[in-house]
N, C-alpha and C positions, 0 to 999 in steps of 0.2 A: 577880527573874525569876519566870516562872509556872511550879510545880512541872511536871513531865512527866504523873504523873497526874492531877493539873488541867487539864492543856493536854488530856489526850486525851479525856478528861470534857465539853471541850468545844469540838471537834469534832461528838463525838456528838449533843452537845445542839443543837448549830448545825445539824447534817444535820435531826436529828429537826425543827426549827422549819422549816425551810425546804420540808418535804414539808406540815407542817401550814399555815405559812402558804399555798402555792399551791393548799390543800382550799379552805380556807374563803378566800381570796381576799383576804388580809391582805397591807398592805406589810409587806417581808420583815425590814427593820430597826423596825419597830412590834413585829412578833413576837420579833426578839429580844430587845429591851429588855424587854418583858414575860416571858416565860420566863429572865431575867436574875434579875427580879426575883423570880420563882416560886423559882428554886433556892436565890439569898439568903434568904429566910425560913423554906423547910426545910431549911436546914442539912444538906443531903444531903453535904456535901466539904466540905473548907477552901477556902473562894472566894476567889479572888486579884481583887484590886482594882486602878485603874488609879495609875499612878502617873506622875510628872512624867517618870524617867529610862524605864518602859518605853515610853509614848508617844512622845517626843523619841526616842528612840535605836533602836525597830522601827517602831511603826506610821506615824508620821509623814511619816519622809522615804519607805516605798514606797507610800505612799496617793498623796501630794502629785505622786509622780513618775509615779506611772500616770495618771492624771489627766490631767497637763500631758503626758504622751507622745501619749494619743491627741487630742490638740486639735490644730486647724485653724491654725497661726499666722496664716494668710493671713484664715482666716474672726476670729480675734480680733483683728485690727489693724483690719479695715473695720469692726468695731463696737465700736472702741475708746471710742469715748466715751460709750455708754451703760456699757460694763462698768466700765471705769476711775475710772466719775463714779462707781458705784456701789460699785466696788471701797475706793476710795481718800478722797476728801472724803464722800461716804456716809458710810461706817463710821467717819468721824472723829465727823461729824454726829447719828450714830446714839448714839455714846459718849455725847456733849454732853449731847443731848435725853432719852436714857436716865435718866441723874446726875440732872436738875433733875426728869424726872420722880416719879421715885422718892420723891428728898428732899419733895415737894411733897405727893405721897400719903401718905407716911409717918408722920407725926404725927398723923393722925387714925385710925392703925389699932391693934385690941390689941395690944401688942408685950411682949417680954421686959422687965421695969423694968430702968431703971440701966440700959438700952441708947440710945447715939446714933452716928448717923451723919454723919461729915463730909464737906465735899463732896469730899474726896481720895479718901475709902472709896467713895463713889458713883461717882467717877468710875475707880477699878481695876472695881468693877461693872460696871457701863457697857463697860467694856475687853474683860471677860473672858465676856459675854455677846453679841460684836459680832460674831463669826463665827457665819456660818454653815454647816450642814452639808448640800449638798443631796443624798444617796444616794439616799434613799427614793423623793423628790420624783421624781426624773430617771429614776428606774428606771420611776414609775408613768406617766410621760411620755412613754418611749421604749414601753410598752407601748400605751397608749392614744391613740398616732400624733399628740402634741403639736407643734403648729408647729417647725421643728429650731429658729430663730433662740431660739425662750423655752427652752428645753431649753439652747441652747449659752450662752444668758444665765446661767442660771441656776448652771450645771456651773463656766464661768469663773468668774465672781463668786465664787463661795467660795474659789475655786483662788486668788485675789489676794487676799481679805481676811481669809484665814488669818494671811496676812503682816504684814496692817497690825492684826490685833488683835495680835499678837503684841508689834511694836513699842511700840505706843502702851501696851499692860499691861506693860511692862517701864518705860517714862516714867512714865507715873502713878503706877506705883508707887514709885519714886522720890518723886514729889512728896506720893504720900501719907505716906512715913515721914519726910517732914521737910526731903527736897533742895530746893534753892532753885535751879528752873529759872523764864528769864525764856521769852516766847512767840518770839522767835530762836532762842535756843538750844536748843527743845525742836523747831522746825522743821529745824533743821541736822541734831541728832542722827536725827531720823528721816530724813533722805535719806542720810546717813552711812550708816545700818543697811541701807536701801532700796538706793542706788545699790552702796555696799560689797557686798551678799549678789550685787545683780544680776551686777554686774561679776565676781565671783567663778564665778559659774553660764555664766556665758557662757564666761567663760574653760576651763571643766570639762569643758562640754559643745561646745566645736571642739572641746577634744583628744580627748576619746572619741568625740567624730562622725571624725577622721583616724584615729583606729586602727583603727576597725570599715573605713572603706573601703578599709582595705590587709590586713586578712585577711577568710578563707572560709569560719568554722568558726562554728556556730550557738551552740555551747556557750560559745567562747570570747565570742561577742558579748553576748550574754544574761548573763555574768559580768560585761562591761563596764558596761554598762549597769546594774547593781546596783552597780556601785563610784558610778557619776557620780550615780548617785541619793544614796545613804547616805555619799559622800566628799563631796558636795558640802554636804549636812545639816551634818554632823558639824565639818567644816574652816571653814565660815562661821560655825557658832556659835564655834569658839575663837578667831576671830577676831571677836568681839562684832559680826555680819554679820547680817543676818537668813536664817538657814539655809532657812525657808519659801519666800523669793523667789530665793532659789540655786539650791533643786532645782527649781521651776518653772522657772527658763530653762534649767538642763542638761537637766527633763525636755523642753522643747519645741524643742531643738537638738535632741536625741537622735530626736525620733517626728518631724519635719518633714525636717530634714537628714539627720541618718544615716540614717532610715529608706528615705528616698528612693532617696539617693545613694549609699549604701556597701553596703546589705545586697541580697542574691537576692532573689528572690519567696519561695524556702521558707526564706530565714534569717527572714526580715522576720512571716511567719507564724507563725515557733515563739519569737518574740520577742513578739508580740502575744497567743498563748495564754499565756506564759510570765505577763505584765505582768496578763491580765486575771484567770488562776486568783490569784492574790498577792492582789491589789486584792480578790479576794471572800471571800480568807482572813482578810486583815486588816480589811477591812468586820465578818465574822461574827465575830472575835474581841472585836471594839471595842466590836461593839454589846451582847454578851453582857455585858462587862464593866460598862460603862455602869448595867445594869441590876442585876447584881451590888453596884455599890460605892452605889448610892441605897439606902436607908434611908427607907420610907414613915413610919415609928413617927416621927423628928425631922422630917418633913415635915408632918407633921398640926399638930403643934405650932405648930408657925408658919404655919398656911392661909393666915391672913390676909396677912403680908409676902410671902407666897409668890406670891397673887396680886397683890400689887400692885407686885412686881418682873415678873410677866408682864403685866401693864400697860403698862409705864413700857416693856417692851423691845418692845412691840407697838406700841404707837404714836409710840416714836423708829424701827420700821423701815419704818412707816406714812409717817411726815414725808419719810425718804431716798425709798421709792419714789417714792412720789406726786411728791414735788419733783425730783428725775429725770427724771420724765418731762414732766413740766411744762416743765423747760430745756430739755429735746431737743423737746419736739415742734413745733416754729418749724424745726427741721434735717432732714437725711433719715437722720439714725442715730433716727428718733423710734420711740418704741413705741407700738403700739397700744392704746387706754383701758383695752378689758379685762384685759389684761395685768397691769395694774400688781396688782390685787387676788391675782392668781396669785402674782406677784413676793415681794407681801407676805407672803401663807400661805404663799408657799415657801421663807420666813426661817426653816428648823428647826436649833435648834441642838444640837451633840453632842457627843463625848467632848473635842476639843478646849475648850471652855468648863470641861468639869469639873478639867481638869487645869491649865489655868492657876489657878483657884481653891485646889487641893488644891496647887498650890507656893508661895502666900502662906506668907511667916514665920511661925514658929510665934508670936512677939509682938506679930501684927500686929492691929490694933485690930478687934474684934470678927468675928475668924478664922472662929470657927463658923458662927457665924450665916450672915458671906456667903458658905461653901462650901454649907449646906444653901439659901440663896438660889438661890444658881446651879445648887445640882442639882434646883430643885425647876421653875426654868422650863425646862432642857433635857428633863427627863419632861414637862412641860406642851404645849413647842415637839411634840417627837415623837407625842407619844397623840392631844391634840384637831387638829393641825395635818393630820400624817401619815394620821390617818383621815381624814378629812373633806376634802383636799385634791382628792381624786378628784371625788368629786359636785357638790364645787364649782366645780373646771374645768368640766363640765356644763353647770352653771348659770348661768357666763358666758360660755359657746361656747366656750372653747380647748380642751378636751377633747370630743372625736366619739364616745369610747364603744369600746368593744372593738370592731376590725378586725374584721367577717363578710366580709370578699375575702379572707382571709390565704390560705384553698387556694389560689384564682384566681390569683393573685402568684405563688404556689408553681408552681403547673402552667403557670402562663405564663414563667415562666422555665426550669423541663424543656425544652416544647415549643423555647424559644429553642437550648438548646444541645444536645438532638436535631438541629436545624435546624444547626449548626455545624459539629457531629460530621459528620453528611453531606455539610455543603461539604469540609471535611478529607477528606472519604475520595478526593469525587470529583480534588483535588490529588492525595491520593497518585495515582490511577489513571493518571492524565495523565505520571507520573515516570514510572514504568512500572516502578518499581526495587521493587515487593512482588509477592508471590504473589497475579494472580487470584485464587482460589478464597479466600482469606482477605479479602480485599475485601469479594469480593459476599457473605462469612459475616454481614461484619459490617456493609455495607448493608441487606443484611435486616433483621439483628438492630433496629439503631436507626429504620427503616421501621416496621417494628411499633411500637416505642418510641411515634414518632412520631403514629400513625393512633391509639392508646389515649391519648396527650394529648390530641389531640384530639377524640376522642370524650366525654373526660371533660370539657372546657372550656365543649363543645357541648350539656351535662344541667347544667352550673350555675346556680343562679339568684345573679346579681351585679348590684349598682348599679352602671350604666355611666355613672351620672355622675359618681358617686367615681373610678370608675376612670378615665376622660376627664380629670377633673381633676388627677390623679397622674402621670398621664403629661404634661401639659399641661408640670405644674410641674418633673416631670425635666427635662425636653427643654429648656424655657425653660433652667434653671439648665444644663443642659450647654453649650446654647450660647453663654449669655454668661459664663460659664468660659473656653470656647475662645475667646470675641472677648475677652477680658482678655487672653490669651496672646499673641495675632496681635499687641495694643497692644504690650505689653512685647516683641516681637521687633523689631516695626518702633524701638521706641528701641534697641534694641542694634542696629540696620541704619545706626542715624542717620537713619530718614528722617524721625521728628518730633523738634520741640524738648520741655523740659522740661516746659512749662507746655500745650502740646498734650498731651501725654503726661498728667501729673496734671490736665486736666481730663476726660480722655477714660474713662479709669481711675476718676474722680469718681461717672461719671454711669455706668458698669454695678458700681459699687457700689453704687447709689442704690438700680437694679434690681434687683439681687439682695436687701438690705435689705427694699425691699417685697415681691419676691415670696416671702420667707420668713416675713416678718411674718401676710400677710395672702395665700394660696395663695388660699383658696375665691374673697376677692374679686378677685386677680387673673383669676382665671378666666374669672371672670363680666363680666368688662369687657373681658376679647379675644372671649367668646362673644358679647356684643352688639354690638362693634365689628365682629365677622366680619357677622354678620347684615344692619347698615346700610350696608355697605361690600363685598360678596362678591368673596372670591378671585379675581384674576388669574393664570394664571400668566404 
């Protein structure tokens, strides 16, 4: 465990980075990892390093669960198969091409003498480098008003192949110290692990979705919910379960179902602040550590393998995206070209990697080396990726560049619920059940309100094509929202059959898919379509 005055050491350091990083405009886990590694080398404290049992047993299961609480279930089923390709035979693929990578570049580079590598070693490698971690990335995406579908791609996709590195680094490594597994047996046990944790998580997360919807009490919910996260972790690893894919489904029973259907508006709120301060505690502890437990002095030494294990894991993550999208794009789960290069640079990896590494055997065949391996591409993954990821959105259009409407948004949503606040008043007035003279206090009041929104709206200078375009794309997506809804009523009506029903359902998924993918050109092809067709009403 990490002493208390280490722990509060950093805190402080995490505050401090997180003021500096938003000076100079740094991603926030870029900052930490480097100020991780600034305090490691001045030996300012006894630095606490990460470890197999402190990750597995805190940070893990409430990262994994917060995560999985605010996703969309409904939005990750309709884009199941880009995620799942990616999640699942991806990261198997990723392993494969990694291993042969590696081994192929390896022999021509300086290395340690009297060191070699087998393909068992390469392929726990391979294993233990195949997750990804996307915090940075997604933060600098939801700032930089990234398409949501690449964002929700991206966010899922780790949230599932946390799991399947997991599994397959526990196979391999099996088969590296000498187990004799055939290509059956080594598919069995992984759906064993896979189906075992799911079933498990399911089962976790109805019972804690049934309890939250028969009690009222914010604290006691928010208690719950921290059990089905770290009970469901915990109980699926001792049942050799994959604990990864357990708290994923208790977390997204828990944020879809209970959230929905059991909690109030202000339970469901102090649940969501509760999930997202955790998520940023255990983010800034992680990343600090990270940086802490790397060692540049044994990094140097080995440049050479160091680069060409970030080689070997770039271009097996290279091979998954690209060929991804390659299979979907014939479908309408397809992604967009430029995407896929995003997809690629947004393979950063993090504390997860280092800690499967750092729980190899102490006997295991050339231990060192692949722990400073692994740690040497997750600082590689973080520094050139993490920085540069930004400008490079840029430069193949997913990224638009910092919001200059963000007031206009802002003041356009005042003016909205000034406008609200006044319909509510004039309801009350009409009951007749308040005090006049308090009324018209506070119809004035928000009159005024009102007339200086607008006055401020009216001195802005905004692009009204962005803005046109944003509303375009709400509006679109609310409405076919709401005609998904009508669909699914009218089947519980019985007035259509099944296959009416999942084609109908098909084809405003399709909708939604494109117009999330690709907003600006939806846009621009209802603005021409209006043009050579004008409105009726």
């Amino acid at each position: 465990m990490i002493p208390e005055s280490a722990l509060l050491l950093l805190f402080v350091a995490a505050s401090l980075l997180a003021v500096i990083a938003n000076r100079l405009r740094l991603p926030y886990t870029v900052a930490l990892v480097l100020g991780g590694l600034l305090l490691g080398s001045l030996h300012l404290f006894q630095t606490p390093v990460l470890t197999h049992d402190l990750v597995f047993s805190i940070f893990l299961p409430g990262l994994i669960f917060e995560s999985a609480y605010h996703l969309s279930a409904s939005t990750l089923w309709r884009d199941r198969l880009a995620i799942f390709g990616l999640a699942v035979p991806g990261v198997f693929l990723s392993m494969i091409v990694t291993a042969y990578v590696f081994l192929g570049v390896y022999p021509y580079l300086p290395h340690l003498a009297g060191v070699s590598l087998s393909l068992g070693v390469a392929l726990v490698f391979g294993a233990a480098v195949a997750a990804t971690d996307p915090i940075s990335v997604v933060s600098i995406f939801r700032q930089l008003g990234a398409p949501a579908r690449l964002t929700f791609l991206i966010e899922s996709e780790s949230l599932l192949n946390d799991g399947t590195a997991i599994v397959f680094f526990t196979l391999f490594l099996g088969i590296a110290l000498g187990k004799s597994v055939s290509l059956p047996a080594l598919g069995l046990e992984f759906v064993s692990m896979v189906g075992g944790g799911a079933a498990l998580g399911l089962v976790i997360g109805w019972l804690s979705s049934e309890v939250i919807k028969r009690v009222n009490d914010g604290m006691v919910e928010i208690t719950i919910t921290i059990l089905a996260a770290y009970g469901s972790f915990l109980l699926a690893s001792q049942l050799d379960f994959s604990g990864v894919i357990a708290t994923v489904v208790a977390g997204l029973l828990c944020g879809n179902y209970a959230a929905q259907r059991g909690m109030s508006a202000s339970v469901r709120m102090a649940v969501d602040t509760f999930w997202e301060y955790l998520g940023f505690v255990l983010n800034s502890l992680i990343f600090l550590l990270v940086g802490l437990t790397i060692h540049l002095g044994d990094l140097l030494k080995i440049w050479a393998l160091v680069l060409a294990a970030y080689l070997a894991v770039t271009v097996a993550r290279a091979v998954v995206v690209y060929g991804t999208g390659a299979i979907l794009r014939p479908t309408r789960a397809r992604i967009p070209f430029n995407w896929n290069f995003i997809l690629l640079w947004g393979g950063i990896r993090g504390a997860l990697s280092m800690v499967l590494a750092l729980s190899l055997p102490m006997d295991f065949p050339s231990r060192d080396l692949l722990v400073n391996l692994v740690f040497g591409v997750v600082l590689l993954t973080i520094l050139v990726q993490g920085l540069s990821i930004s400008p490079l959105g840029r430069l193949f259009g997913v990224l638009a560049g910092k919001n200059d409407n963000e007031n206009f948004e802002r003041n356009r949503l005042r003016l909205a619920l000034a406008e609200h606040d006044l319909n509510e008043l004039k309801t009350l007035e009409q009951q007749a059940v308040r005090d006049p003279k308090v009324l018209q206090l506070l119809r004035q009041q928000f009159s005024q309100e009102r007339a200086q929104i607008q006055a401020t709206l009216a001195q802005e200078e905004v692009d009204n094509e962005w803005i046109r375009q944003r509303d375009y794309v709400r509006l679109y997506r609310r409405l076919l929202l709401q005609r998904k809804q009508k669909i699914l009523d009218a089947r519980q009506e019985g007035l259509l059959n099944a296959t009416g029903v999942e084609d109908l359902l098909a084809d405003v998924d399709a909708q939604l898919l494109e117009l999330e993918s690709a907003p600006a050109k939806a846009f621009q092809r209802a603005s021409e379509d209006a043009q050579e067709l004008p409105l009726k009403e």
